[in-house]
ROVOKE-419396 format. One record per residue: residue in one letter; x, y, z of N, C-alpha, C, O in turn. Coordinates in steps of 0.1 Angstrom, whole numbers, plus 5000, padded with zeros to 4 digits. Layout:
N
aXYZXYZXYZXYZ...
END
This chain:
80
x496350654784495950554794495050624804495450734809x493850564808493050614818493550594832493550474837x493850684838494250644852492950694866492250804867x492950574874491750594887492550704898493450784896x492050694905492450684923492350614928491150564928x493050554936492850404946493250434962494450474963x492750424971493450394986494050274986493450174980x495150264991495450094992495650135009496350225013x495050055016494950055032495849925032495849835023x497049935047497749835050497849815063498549885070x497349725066497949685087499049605084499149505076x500049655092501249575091501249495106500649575113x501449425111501549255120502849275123503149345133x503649225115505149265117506249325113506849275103x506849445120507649555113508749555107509349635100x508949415110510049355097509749365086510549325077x508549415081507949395068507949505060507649515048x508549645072508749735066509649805051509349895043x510649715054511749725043511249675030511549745020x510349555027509949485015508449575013507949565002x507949625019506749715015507249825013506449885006x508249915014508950035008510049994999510650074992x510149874999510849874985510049884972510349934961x508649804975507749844966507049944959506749954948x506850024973506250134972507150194962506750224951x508450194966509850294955509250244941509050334932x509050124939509150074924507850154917507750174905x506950204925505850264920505950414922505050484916x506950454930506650614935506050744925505450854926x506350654915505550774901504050724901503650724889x503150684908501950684907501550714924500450694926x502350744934501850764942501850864944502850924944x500350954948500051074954500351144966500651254968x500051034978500751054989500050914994499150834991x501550945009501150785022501350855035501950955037x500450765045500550845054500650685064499850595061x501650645077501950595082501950575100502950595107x501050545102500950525120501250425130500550345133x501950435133502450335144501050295158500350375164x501150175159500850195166500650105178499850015180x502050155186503050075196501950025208502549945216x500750055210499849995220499549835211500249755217x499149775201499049685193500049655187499849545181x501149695186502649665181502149635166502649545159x501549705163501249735146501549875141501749985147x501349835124501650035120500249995110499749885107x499850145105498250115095499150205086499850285091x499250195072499250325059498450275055497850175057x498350435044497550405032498250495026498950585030x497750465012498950515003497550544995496550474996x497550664986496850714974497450714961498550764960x496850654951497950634941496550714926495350734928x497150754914496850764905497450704896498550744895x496950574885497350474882496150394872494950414871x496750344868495750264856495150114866495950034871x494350124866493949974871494649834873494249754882x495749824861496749734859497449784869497149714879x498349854872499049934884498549904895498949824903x497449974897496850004908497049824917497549804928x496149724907496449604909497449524911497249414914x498349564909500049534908500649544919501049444926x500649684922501049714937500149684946500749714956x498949634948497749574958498249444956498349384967x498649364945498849234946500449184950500649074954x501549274947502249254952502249264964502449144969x502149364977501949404990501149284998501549245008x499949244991499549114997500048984994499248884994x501148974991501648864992503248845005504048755008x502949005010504348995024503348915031502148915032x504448865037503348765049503348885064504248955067x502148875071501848935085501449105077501449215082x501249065066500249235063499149195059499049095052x498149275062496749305054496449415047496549535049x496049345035495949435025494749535019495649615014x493649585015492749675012492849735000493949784997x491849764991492549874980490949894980490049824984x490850044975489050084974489650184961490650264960x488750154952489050244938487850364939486850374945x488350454930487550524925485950534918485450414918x485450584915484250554897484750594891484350594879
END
């Protein structure tokens, strides 16, 4: 299977949303390369992004699940 690179960028709205976007992330942890996580308590938001190496099906999976928590936005930018 051919696998990309993907950023998936995330503003989280509300931090309750934390637990159901890391439960996700777990269900994928074998395609993620690394995440990196900022709070940021002036806006009462947090920003990640997560790097994943993953087949497009994947990659889309976890982008389409994560955008369906309510009070997050979601992003993914792929590789060539």
């Amino acid at each position: 299977m051919e696998t990309r690179i993907a950023i998936i960028g995330i503003i989280i709205n509300d931090l309750n949303s934390s637990e159901e976007i890391n439960r996700i992330l777990h269900d994928y942890s074998e395609y993620i390369v690394g995440r990196m996580g900022i709070p940021y308590k002036e806006k009462n938001l947090s920003v990640m992004s997560i790097v994943l190496d993953a087949s497009s099906d994947i990659i889309g999976a976890v982008s389409g699940k994560l955008g369906m928590i309510p009070d997050i936005s979601v992003k993914t930018v792929y590789s060539k």
